[in-house]
C-alpha positions as CSV (number, residue, x, y, z in Angstrom):
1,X,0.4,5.6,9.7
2,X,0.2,7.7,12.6
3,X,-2.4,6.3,15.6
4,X,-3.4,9.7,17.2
5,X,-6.0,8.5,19.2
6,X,-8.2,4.6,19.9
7,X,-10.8,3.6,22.6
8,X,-11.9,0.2,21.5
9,X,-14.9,0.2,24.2
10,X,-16.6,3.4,22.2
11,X,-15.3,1.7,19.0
12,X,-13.4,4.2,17.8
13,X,-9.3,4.6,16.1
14,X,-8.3,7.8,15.0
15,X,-5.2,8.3,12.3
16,X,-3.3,9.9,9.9
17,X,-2.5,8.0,6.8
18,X,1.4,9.2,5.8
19,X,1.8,7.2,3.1
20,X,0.0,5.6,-0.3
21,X,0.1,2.1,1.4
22,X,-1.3,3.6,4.1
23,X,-4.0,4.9,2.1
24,X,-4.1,0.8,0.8
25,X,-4.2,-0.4,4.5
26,X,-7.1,2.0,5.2
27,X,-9.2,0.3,1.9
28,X,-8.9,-2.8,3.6
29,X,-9.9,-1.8,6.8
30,X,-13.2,0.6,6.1
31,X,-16.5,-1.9,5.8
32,X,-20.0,-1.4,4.9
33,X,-21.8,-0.2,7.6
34,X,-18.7,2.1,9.6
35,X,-18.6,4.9,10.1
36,X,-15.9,6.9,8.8
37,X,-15.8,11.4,10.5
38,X,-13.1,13.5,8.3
39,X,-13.2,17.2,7.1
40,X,-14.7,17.9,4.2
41,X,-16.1,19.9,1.6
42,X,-19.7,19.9,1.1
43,X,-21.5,22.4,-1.4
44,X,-23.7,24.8,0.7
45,X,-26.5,26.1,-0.8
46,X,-27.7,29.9,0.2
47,X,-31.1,30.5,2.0
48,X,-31.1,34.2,0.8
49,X,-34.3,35.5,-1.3
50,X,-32.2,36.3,-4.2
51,X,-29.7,33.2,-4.5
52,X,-29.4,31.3,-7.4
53,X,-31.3,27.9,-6.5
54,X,-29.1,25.9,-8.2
55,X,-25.8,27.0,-7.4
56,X,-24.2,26.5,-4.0
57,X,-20.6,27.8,-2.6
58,X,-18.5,24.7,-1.0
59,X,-17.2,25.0,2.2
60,X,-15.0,22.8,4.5
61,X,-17.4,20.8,7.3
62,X,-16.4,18.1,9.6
63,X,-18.9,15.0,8.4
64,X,-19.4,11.4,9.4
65,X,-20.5,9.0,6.7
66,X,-22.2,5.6,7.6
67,X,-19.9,3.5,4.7
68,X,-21.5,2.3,1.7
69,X,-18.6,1.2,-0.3
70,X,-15.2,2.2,-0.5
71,X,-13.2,2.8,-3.6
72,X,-9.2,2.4,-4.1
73,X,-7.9,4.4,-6.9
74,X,-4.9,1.7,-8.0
75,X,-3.1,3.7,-10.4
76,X,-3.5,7.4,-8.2
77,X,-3.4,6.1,-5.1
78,X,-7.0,7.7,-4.0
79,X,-9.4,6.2,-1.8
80,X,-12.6,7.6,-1.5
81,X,-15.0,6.5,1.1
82,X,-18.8,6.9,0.2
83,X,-21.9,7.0,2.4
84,X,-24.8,8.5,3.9
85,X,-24.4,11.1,6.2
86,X,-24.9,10.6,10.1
87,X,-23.3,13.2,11.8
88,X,-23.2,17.2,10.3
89,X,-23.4,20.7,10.9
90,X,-27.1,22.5,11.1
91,X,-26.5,23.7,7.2
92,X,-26.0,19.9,6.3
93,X,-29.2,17.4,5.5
94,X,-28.0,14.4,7.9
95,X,-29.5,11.4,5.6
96,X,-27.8,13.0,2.2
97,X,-25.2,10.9,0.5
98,X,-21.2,12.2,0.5
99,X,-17.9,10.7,-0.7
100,X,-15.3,11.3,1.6
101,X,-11.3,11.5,-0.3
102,X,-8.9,10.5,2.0
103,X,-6.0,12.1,1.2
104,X,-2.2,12.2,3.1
105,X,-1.8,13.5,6.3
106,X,-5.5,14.3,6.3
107,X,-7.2,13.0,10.0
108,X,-10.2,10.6,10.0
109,X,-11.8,8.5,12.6
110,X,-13.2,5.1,11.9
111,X,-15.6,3.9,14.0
112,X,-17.0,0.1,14.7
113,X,-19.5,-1.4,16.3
114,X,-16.5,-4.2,16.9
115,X,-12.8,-3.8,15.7
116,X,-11.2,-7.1,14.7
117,X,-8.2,-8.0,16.0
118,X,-7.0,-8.5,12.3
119,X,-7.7,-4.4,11.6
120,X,-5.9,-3.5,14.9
121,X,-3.0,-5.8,13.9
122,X,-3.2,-4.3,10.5
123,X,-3.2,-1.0,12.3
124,X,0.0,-1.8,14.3
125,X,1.8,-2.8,11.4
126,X,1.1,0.1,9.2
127,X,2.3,2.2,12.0
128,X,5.1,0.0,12.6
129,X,6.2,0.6,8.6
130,X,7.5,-2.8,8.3
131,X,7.9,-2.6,4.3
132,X,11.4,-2.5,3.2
133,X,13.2,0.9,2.1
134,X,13.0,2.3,-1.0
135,X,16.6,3.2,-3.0
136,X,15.9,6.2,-5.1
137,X,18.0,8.0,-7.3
138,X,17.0,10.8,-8.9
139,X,19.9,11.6,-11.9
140,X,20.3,14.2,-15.1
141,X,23.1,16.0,-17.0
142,X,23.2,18.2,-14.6
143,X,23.9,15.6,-11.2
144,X,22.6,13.3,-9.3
145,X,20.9,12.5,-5.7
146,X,20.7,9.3,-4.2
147,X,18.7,8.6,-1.0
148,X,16.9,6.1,1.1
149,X,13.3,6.1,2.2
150,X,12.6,6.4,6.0
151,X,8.7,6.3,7.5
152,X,8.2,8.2,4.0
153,X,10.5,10.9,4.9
154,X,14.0,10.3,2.9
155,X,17.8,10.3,4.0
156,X,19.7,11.8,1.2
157,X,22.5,9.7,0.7
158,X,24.7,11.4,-1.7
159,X,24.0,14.8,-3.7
160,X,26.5,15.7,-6.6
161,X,26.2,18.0,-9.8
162,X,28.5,17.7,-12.4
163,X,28.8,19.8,-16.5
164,X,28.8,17.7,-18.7
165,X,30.0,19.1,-22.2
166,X,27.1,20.2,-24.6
167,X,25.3,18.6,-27.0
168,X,27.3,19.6,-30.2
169,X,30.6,18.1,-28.7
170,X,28.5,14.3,-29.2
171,X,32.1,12.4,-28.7
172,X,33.1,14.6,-25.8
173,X,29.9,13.9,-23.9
174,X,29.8,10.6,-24.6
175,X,33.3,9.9,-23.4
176,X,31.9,12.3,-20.6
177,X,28.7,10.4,-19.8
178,X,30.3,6.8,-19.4
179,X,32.8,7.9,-17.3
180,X,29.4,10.0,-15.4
181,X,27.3,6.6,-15.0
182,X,30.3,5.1,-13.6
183,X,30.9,7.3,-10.8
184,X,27.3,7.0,-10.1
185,X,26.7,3.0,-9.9
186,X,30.1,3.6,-7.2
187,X,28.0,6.0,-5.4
188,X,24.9,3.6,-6.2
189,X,25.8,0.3,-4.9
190,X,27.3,1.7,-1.9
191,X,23.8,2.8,-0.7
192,X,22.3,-0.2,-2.1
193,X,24.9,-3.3,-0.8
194,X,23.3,-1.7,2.8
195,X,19.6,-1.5,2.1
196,X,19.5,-4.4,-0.7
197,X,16.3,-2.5,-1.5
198,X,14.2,-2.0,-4.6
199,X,15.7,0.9,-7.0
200,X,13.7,3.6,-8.3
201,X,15.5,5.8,-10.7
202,X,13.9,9.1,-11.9
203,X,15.1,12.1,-13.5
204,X,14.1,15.2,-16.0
205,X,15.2,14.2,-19.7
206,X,16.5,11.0,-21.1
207,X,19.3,10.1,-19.4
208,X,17.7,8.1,-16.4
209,X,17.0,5.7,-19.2
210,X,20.4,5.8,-20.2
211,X,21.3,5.2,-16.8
212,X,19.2,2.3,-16.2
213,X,20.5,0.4,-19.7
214,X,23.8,1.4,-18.3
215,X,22.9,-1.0,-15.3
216,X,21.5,-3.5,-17.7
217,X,25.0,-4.1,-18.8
218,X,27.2,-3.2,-16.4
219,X,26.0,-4.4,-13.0
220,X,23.3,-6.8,-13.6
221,X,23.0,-7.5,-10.0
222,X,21.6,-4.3,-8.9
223,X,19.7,-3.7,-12.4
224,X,17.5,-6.7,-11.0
225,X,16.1,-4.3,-8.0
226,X,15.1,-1.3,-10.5
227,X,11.4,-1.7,-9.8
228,X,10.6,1.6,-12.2
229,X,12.0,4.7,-14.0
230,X,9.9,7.8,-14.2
231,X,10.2,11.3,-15.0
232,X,9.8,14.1,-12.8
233,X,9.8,17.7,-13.4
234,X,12.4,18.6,-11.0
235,X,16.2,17.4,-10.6
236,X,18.4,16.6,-8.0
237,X,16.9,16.2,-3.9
238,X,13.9,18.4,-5.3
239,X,13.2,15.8,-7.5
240,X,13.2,12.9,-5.1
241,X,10.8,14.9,-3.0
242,X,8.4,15.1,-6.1
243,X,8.1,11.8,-6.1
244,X,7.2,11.1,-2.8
245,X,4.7,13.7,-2.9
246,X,3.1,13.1,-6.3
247,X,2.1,9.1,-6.0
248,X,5.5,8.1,-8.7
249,X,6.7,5.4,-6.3
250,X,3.4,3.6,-5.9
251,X,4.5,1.5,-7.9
252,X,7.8,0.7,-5.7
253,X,5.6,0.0,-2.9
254,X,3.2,-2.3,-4.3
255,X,5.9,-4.5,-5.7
256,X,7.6,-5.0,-2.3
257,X,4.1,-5.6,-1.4
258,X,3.3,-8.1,-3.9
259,X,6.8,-9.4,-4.0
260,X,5.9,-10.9,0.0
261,X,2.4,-12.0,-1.1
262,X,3.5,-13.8,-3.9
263,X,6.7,-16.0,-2.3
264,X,3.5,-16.8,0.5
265,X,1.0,-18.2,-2.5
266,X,4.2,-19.8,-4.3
267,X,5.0,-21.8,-1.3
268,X,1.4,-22.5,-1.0
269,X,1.4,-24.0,-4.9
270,X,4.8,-25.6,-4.2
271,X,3.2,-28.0,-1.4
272,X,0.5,-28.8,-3.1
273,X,2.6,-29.2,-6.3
274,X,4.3,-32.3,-3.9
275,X,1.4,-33.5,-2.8
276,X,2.5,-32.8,0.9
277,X,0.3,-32.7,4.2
278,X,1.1,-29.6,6.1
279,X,-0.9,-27.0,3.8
280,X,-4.6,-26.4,3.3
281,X,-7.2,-24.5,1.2
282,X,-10.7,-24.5,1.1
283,X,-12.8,-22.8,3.6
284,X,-14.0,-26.3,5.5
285,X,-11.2,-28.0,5.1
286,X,-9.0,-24.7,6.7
287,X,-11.7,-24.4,9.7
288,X,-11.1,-28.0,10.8
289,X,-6.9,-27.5,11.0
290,X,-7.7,-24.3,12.5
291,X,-9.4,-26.3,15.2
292,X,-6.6,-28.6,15.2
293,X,-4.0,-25.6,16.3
294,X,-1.9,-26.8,13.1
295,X,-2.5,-23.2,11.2
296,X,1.3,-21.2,11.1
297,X,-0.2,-18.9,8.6
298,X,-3.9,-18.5,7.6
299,X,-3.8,-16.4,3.6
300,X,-7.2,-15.1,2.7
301,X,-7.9,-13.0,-0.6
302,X,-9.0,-9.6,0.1
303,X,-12.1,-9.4,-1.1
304,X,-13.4,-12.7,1.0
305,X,-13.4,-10.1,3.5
306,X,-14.5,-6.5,2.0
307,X,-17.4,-8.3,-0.5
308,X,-18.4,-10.5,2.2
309,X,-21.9,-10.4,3.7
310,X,-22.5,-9.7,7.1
311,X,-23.3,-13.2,8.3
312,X,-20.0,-14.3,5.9
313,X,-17.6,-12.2,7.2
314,X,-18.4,-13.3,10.8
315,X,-17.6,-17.4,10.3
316,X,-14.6,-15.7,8.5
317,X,-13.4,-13.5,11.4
318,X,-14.6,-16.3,13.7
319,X,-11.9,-18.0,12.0
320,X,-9.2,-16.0,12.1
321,X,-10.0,-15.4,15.6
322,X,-9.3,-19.3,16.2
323,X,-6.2,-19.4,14.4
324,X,-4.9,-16.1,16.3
325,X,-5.6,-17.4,19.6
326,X,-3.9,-20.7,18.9
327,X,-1.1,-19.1,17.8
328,X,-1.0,-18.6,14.3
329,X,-0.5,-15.5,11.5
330,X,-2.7,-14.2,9.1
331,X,-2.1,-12.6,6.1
332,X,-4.8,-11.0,3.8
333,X,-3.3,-10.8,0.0
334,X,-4.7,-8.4,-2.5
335,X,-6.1,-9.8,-5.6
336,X,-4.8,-7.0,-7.5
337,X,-1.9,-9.2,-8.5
338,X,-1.3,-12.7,-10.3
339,X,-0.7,-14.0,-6.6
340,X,-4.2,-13.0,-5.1
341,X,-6.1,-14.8,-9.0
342,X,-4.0,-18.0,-7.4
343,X,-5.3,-17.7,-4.1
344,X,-9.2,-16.9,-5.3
345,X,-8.9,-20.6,-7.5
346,X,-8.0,-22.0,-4.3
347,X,-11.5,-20.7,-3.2
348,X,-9.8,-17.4,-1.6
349,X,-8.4,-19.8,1.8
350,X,-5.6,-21.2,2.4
351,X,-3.1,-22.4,5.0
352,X,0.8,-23.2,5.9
353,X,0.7,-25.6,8.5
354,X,3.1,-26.1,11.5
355,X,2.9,-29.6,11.0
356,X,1.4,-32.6,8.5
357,X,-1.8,-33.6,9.1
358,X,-3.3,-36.8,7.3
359,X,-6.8,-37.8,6.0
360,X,-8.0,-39.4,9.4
361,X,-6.4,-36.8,11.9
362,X,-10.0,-34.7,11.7
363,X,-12.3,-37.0,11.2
């Protein structure tokens, strides 16, 4: 996430999402009630004598939107931001309603009455790009690519192509293919003992599958980090590129995602599960550790924020503001995943504390 531009005392941050999971932070960021300035394209209708009254040509505008509600596209990746409009061009109807899609490396402003220190951090993070690399290879019977992910840009590792013998010679080329896959897990695990990241392995035809049984049984280890195979319509580094471009690895990203949010909620379950004292849940019973200064890291569920009211959300960012400024983390988990459903039966709060606290220590 690029930060292109922020002054907190007219409430406004100005960025360009880079990635998908930027495009994710963003969801979790935009509220009811923002206001949210991008260009656009709006449908223009003619003034001319003549026009056809029902037919408009649409042209790109530069809009604001006061947010209604925001929608995350899980399985494309989309956000779209919807709203009435505050701020347009002469030809526009300020008071009309528009839906804003964010898309990559599109600019937007987002602009707040007050910006939570929780959104900034969120902000910092995203620019940061603290998630993991991403191990893709893209292989076919023609070669095979293998490179690393970097601020969504790649590192090609290793590029090789190879001719394999045809089709009709079946025992050639399968002699031919083992021998193939093995040079390619060498290649493979060199890249991967670094990086220890999650695999993705795409390719045109069938033999990415092949490849990825071929890990199955040969070198389990690594087989355990293929997050996905997909197919793409190019080979090679063009392939890889594809990818990144056309949303295949979203799926990459939200496990390393939900892999973190999940070991958090886990631990959660496990001290509960032993009946120990330094962990929390429950909206009261959180707020009084919070007072305490025992909170090392408050979880909330995402939507305890984004479906909040107004009056909600502020004991709930009153909160987090306690727990920040007594030293403590937060981390808001998505309940897109079996690990947020856990955290909502907990009533959507919970707590790892730095240190035990019994029955009379608040009272």
């Amino acid at each position: 996430m690029k930060i292109t531009g922020m002054n907190l005392k007219k409430g406004f941050v100005k960025v360009v999402p880079e990635s998908f999971d930027d495009l994710w932070h963003l969801y979790n960021i935009i509220y009811r009630n923002d206001e949210v300035y991008a260009y656009t394209k709006r449908e223009i209708k003619s003034d001319e004598e003549y026009a056809r009254p029902k037919r408009g040509q649409r042209v790109p505008v530069f809009l604001g939107v006061r947010v209604e509600n925001v929608a995350w596209d899980r399985l494309l990746g989309r956000l779209r931001i919807h709203g009435v409009i505050c701020e347009a061009p002469e030809t526009v109807p300020v008071g009309a309603h528009h839906t804003l899609d964010t898309a990559l490396n599109k600019p937007l402003t987002i602009v707040k009455k007050k910006w939570p220190v929780h959104h900034l951090e969120r902000l910092k993070r995203a620019r940061k790009t603290s998630e993991k690399s991403i191990t893709i290879i893209a292989i076919d019977d023609e070669g095979y690519a293998i490179a690393i992910t970097a601020q969504y840009g790649v590192e090609v590792k290793v590029e090789k192509r190879i001719k394999l013998p045809g089709k009709l010679e079946a025992e050639k080329r399968s002699t031919a293919i083992k021998e193939y896959f093995r040079k390619v897990l060498s290649s493979l695990r060199q890249t991967w003992a670094v990086t220890g990241s999650p695999i993705t392995i795409i390719g045109v035809g069938f033999i990415k599958n092949d490849f990825a049984k071929f890990l199955e049984i040969q070198a389990k280890d690594i087989a355990q980090s293929v997050v996905d195979v997909k197919s793409v319509k190019n080979f090679g580094v063009a392939g890889i590129y594809e990818a990144l471009r056309s949303g295949v690895l979203l799926k990459t990203m939200k496990h390393m995602r939900i892999l973190e949010e999940t070991q958090v909620i886990e631990e959660v379950l496990k001290r509960l599960g032993k009946n120990e004292s330094d962990v929390a849940y429950g909206f009261e019973y959180v707020k009084k550790v919070a007072e305490l200064g025992a909170i090392e890291k408050l979880i909330l569920a995402d939507t305890m924020l984004r479906k909040a009211s107004d009056e909600k959300r502020l004991i709930l960012e009153e909160l987090m503001k306690t727990v920040e400024q007594k030293g403590g983390r937060i981390m808001v988990v998505s309940t897109e995943h079996e690990a947020g459903v856990k955290l909502i039966a907990l009533g959507g709060v919970a707590a790892l504390l730095r240190f035990p606290i019994y029955g009379d220590s608040y009272q």
